[in-house]
Structure formats: structure tokens, C-alpha cells
Z-matrix of the N, CA and C atoms (Angstrom, degrees):
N
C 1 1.459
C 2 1.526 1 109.01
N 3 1.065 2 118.99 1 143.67
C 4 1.314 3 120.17 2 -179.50
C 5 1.619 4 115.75 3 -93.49
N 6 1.177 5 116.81 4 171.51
C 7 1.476 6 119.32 5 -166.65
C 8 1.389 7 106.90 6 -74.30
N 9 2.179 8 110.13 7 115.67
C 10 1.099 9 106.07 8 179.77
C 11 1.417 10 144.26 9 -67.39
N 12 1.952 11 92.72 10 -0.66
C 13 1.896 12 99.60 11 166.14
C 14 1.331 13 129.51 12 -54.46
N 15 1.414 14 99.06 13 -36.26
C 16 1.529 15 115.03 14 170.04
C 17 1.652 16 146.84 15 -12.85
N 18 1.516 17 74.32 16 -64.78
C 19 1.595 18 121.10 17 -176.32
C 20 2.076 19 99.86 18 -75.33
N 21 1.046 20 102.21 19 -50.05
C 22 1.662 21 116.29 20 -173.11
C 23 1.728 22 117.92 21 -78.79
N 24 1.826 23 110.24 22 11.08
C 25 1.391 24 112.30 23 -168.43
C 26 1.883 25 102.99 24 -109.87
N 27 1.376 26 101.55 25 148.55
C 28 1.612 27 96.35 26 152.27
C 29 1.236 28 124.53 27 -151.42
N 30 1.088 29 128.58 28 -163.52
C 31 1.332 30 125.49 29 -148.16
C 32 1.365 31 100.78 30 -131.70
N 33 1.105 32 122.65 31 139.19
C 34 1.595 33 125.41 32 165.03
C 35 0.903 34 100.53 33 -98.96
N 36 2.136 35 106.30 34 162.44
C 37 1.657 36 98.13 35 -174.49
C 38 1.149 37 105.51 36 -107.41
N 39 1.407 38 146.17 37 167.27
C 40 1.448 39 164.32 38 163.72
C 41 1.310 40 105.61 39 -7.65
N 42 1.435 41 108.60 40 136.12
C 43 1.525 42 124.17 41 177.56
C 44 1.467 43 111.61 42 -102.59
N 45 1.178 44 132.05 43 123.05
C 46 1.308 45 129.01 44 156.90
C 47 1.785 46 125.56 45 -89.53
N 48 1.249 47 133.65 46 153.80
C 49 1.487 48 117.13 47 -165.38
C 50 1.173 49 120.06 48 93.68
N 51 1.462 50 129.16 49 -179.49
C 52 1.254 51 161.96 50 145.31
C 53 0.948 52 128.90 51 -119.88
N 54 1.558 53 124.16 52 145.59
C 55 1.388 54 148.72 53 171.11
C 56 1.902 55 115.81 54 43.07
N 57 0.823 56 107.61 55 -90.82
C 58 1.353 57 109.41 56 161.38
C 59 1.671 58 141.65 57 -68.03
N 60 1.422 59 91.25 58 -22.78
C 61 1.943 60 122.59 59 -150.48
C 62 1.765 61 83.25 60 -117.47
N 63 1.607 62 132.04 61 14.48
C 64 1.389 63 140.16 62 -165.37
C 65 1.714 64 96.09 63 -80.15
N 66 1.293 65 116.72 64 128.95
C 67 1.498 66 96.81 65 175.20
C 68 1.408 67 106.08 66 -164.14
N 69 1.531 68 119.50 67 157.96
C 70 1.773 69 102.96 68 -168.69
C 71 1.468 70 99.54 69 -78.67
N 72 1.254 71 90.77 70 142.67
C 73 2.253 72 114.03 71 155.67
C 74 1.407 73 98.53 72 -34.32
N 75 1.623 74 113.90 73 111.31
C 76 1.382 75 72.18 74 157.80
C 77 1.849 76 120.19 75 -115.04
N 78 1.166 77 98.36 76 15.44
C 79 1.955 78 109.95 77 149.52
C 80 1.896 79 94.87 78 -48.34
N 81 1.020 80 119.44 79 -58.72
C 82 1.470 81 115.15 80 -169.40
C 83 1.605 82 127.22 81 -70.94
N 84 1.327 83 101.50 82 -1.03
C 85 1.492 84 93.46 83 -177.05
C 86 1.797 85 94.57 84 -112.72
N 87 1.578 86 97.58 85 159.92
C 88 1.383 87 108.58 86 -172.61
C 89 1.511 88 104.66 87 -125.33
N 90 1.181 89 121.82 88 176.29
C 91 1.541 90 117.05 89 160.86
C 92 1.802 91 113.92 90 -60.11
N 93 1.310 92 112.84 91 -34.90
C 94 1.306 93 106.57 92 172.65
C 95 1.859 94 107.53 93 -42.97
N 96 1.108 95 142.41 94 -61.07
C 97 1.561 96 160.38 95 -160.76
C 98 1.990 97 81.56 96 -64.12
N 99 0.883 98 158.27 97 -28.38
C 100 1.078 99 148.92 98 -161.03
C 101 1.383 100 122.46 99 73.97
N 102 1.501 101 120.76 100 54.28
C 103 1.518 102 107.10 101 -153.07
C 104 1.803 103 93.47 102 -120.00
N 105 1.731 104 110.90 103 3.47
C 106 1.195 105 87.80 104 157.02
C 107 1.360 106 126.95 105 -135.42
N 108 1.574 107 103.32 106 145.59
C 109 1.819 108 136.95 107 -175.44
C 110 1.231 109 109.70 108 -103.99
N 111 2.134 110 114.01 109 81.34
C 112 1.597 111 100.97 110 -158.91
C 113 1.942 112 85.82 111 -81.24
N 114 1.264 113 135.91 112 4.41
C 115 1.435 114 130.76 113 -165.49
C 116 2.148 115 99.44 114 -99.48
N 117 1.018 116 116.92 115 17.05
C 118 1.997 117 119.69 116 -154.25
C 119 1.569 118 89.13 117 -110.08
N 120 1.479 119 124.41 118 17.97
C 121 1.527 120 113.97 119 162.71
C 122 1.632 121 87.69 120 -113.71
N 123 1.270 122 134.03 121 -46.01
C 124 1.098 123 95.26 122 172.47
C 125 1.436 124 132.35 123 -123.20
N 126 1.284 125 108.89 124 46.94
C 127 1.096 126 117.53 125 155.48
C 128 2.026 127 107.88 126 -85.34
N 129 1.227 128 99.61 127 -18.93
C 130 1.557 129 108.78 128 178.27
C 131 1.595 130 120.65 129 -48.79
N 132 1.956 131 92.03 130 -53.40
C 133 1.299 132 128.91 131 -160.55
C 134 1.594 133 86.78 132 -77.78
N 135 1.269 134 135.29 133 -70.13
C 136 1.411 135 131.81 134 -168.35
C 137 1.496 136 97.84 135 -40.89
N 138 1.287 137 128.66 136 -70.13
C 139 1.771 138 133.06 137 -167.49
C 140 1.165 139 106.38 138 -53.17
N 141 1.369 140 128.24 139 -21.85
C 142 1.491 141 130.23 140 178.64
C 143 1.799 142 108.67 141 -67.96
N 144 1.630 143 74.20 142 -52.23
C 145 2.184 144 75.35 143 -166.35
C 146 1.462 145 102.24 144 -83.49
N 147 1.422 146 135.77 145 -4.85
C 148 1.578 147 117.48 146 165.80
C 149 1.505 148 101.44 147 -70.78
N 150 1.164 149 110.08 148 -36.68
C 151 1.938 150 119.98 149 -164.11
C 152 1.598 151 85.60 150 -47.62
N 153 1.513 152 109.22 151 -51.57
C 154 1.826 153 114.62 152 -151.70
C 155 1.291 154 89.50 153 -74.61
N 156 1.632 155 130.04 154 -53.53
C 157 1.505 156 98.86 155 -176.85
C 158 1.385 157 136.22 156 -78.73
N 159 1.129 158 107.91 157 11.17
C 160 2.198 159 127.99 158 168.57
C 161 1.523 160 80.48 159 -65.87
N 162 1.601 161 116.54 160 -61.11
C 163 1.559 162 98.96 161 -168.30
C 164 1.195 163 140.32 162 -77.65
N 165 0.933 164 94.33 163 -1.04
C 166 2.021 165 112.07 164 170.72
C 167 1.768 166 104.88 165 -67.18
N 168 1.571 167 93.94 166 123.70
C 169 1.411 168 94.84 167 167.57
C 170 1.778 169 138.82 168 -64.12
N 171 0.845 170 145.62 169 138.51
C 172 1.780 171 144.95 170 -161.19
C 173 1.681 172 94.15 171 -53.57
């Protein structure tokens, strides 16, 4: 059997930048990495308009 750490590792993808300005490739990331959220426009839009009605007065 081979070493079961193996199996339990992953990889991040490529950083472009420095220190602060550090940020993933994103030439390097694929759908495998999980990078897509086709539902994150409106899940945007929903968090927007609860935010606006917290600010609405009673």
C-alpha cells in the first residue's frame, strides 16, 4: 500500500505578486480548484438588498 498521506494532499495553484499584492494565477486555476460560483451575481444582489433593508428606518 502506498503512503496514505498521499491520497489526503493538495495543491494550491500559482501565486502571482508579492507580499500584500500575493494573489492566485488565475491562467492557473481550472474548474477542478473550485473557482466556479455560476449563482455569486446573485447571491451578491440578494446580500445587497437585505444590507439596504437593515437600513431602512421602522
Amino acid at each position: 500500500m502506498s503512503d496514505p498521506l498521499d491520497k489526503a494532499t493538495s495543491k494550491a495553484p500559482a501565486t502571482v505578486g508579492e507580499g500584500c499584492l500575493s494573489r492566485y494565477d488565475p491562467d492557473d486555476m481550472s474548474p477542478e480548484d473550485g473557482t466556479e460560483f455560476p449563482g455569486a451575481a446573485e447571491l451578491w444582489e440578494q446580500l445587497n438588498d437585505e444590507q439596504e433593508e437593515a437600513k431602512k428606518p421602522a
